[in-house]
N, C-alpha and C positions, 0 to 999 in steps of 0.2 A: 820791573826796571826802575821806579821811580823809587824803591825801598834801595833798588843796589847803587842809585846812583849819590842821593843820601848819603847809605856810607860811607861810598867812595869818599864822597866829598869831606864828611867827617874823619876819615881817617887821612886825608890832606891836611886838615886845619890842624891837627895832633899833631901830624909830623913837624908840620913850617913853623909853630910852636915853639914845638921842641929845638927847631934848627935855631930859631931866633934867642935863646936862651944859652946855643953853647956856643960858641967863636969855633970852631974847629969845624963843626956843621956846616954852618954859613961859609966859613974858607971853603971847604972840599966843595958845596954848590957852586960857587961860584967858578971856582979852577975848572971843573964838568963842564957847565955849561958850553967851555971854548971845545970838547971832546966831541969828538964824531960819535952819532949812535949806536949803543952798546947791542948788539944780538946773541938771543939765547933761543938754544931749542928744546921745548917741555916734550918728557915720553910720555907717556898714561897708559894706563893699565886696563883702559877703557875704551868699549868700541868708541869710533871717532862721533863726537856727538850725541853721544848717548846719555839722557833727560837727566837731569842732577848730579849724577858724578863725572860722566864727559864733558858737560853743561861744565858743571863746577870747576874742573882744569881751566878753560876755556877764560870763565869769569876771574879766576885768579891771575891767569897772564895779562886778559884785560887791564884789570885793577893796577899791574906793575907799569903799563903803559900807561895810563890816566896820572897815576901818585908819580910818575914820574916825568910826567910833562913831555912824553917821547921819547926821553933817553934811554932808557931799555925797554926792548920790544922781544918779548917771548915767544912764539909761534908752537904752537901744539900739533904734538901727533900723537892721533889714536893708533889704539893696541893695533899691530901689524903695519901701519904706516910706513913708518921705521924700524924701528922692533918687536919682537914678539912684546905680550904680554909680560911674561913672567922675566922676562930678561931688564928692564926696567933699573933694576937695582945695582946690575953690572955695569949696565950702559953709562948709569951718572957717575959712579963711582969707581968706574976706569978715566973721567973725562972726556969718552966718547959725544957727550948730551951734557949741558949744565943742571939741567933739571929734569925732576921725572916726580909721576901725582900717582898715587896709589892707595895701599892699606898695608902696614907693617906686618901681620900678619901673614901674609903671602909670602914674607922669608922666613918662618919658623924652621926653614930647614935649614938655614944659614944657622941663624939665631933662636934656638928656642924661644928665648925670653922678649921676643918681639913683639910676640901675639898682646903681650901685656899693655903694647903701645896702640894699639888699635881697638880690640876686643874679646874676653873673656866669659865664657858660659858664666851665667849667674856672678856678673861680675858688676862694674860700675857703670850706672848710666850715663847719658852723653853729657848732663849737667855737672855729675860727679867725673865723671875725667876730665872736662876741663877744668876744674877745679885740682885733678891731684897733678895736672900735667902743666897748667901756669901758675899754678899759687903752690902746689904741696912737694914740689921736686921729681914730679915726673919726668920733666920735659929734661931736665939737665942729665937725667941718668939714661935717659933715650941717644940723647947726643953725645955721654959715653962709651953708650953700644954701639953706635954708628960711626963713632972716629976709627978704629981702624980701618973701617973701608972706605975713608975718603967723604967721611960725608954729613952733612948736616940735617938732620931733619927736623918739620914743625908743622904740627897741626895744622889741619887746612880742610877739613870740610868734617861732615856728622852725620850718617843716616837714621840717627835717631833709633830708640828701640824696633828693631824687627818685629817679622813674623816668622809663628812655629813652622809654619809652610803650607802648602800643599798634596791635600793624600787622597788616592782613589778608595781608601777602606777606614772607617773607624778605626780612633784608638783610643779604648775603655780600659787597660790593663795594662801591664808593663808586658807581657807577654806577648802583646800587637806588635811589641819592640822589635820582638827575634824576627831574625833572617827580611826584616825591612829592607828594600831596596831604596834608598834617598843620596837624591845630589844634595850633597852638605859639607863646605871642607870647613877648612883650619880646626880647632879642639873642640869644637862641635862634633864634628866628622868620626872624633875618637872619642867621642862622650857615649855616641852613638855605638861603635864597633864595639867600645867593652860593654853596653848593655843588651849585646847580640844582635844589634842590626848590619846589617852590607849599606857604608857610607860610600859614594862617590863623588867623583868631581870631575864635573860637566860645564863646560863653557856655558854665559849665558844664552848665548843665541841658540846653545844645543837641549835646551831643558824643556820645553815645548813638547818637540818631536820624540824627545826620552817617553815624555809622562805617556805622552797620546798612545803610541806606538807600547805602550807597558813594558819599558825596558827598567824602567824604576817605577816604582810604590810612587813615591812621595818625592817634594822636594823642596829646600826654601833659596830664597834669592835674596831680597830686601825686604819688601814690605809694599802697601797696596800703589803705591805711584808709579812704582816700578812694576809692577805682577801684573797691573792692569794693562798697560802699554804693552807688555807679552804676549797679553791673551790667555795667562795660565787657566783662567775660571773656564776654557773650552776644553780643557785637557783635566781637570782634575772636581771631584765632586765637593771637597771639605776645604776651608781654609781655617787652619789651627793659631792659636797665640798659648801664651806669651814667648815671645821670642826670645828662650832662656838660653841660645846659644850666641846673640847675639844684642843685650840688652843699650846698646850706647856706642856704634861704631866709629871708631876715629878715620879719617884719611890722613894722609900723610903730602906732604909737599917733603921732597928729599934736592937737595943741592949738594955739587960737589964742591968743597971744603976751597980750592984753587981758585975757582970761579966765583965763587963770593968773595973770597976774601981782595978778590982785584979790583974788585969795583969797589968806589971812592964810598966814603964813610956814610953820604947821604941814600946812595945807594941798596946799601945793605940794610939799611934800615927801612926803607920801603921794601924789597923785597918780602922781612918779617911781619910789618905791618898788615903788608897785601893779603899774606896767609892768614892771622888772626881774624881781619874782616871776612875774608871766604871762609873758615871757619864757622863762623858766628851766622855768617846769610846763607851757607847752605842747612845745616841747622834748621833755621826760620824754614825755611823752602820745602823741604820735609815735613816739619810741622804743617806746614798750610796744606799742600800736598796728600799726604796719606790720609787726611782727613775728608778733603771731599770725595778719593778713589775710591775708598772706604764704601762710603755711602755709595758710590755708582754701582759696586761690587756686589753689593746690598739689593739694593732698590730695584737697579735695572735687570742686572744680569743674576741673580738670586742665588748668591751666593751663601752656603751654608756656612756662618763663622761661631766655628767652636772652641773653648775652652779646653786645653788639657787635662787632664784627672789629674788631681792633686798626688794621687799615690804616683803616680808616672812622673811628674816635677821632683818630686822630693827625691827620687830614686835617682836620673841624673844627676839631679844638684850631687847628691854623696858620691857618685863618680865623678862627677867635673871637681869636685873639692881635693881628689887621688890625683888626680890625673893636673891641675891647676899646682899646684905641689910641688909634681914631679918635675916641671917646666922651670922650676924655680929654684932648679937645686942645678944646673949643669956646670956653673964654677962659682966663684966670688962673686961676681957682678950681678950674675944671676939671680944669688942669694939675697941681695940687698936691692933688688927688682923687684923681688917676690915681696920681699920684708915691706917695702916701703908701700905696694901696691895693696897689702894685706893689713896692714896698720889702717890705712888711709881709708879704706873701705870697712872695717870696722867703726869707725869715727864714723862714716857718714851714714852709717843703715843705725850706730844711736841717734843724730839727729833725725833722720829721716822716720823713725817712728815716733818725734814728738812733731818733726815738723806737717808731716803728713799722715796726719790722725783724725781729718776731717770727714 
């Protein structure tokens, strides 16, 4: 609390800064000020309260309250509250809800090239996409895919590299692959199905009861902060890494295009800001996070944590590399999604083997 409160605070001083430097800032606070309190209501995609990413909703609408001194107040609803789950993306984007907190990724069936915005098998880690997504032109080609339906999006929280999952059986071969049962969605899910496993997609609360009950093999979810709080290590004997289907995942903060743009100039800019900071502290919160569950995982509850066989890595990777491609090709915008997302990630795995060569 005392790191989130910190930022908050530092992302105040930035703003009022900033405001004290442009006359137009300062006018629009001041005109606000005399305005009655703005309300907004957040969807998520997440059970209500659920540790880091529900969490993280939550701490983001906070932070809009805080940075704005009271005058918009967000109010969050977890997955079912209001809406389903998956419905999220229609609700903001018809103006039903001003905001909604999720992972791009989960409209690949709107938008193939979404997954790009979130997370890609053997793709960019969390350092490196915030990197291609505020500094390398991610972000602006994100909120060209998102203007036709109304909407804005921005970064806003990071689970940091995962885990490979959860399995009741060894896997020494590529051939443990075939007829796998695993909860695994978005191009993971189909990285899987062309190396001959049965991918599904299971609610989280529903993964548990899957393994225990042997309705699937295997499964992955997050990573140990999360798996622990589950209970997966009572339902499954292996816990596998690197988590090559999902090495750096984005969340998303989505607003509709109407409802930002109504609110006064100082506004808007807290709302951005709010998201960068959640960004960056959920981030943090994972790192600390998966690191002690890790050890609990370990130590207490004896947890067997295994490596993939290299021949089973590399053998994905050349399918996710087909199949990462083929996402990239579905029109123009598409194509310069891929282009710019596949540039960017070439540049950072040459630094990345001088910078982290130790």
């Amino acid at each position: 609390m005392k790191r989130r409160n910190f930022i908050a605070a530092a992302g105040a001083a930035t703003l009022l800064g900033a405001c004290g430097q442009k006359q137009e800032c300062g006018d629009s606070a001041g005109a606000s000020a005399q305005q009655e309190t703005i309300k907004w209501n957040m969807v998520t995609t997440w059970p209500p309260g659920f540790q880091g990413l529900g969490t993280g909703a939550e701490h983001l609408a906070s932070l809009i309250g805080e940075l704005s001194n009271g005058r918009l107040k967000v109010k969050v609803f977890g997955a079912g509250e209001l809406v389903p789950a998956l419905q999220v993306f229609d609700e903001v984007s018809s103006g039903s809800v001003q905001m909604g907190h999720g992972a791009a990724y989960y409209w690949k069936g709107k938008l193939p090239a979404a997954s790009f915005f979130s997370s890609v098998p053997f793709g960019l880690n969390a350092q490196e996409m915030n990197g291609w997504l505020l500094k390398g032109g991610g972000l602006e080609l994100w909120q060209e895919l998102y203007a036709p339906f109304n909407l804005v999006p921005m970064p806003a929280g990071n689970t940091d590299v995962q885990m490979a999952g959860w399995f009741n059986k060894e896997i020494n071969s590529i051939d443990d692959l075939k007829g796998l049962k695993m909860r695994i969605p978005g191009l993971g899910g189909e990285v899987l199905k062309r190396a001959g496993g049965n991918p599904e997609l299971i609610a989280g609360g529903e993964i548990f009861s899957a393994l225990e009950l042997g309705r699937i093999d295997a499964a992955e979810f997050v990573g140990p902060y999360n798996d622990l709080a589950f209970g997966f290590y009572k339902a499954a004997k292996y816990y596998y890494y690197p988590g090559w289907q999902e090495p750096g995942t984005t969340l998303e903060a989505i607003v509709n295009k109407q409802a930002l743009e109504s609110l006064p100039q100082d506004l808007q800019e807290i709302v951005k800001t709010a998201c960068l900071i959640a960004n960056l502290d959920m981030l943090a919160e994972y790192t600390e996070k998966n690191n002690q569950a890790l050890n609990i995982l370990v130590e207490k509850h004896g947890v067997q944590v295994k490596r993939l066989p290299q021949e089973v890595l590399d053998h994905l990777e050349s399918i996710s590399e087909k199949l990462v491609e083929e996402q990239g090709q579905a029109n123009e915008l598409s194509k310069r999604i891929y282009a710019s997302y596949k540039d960017f990630k070439q540049k950072a795995n040459a630094w990345k083997v001088v910078s982290q060569s130790l």
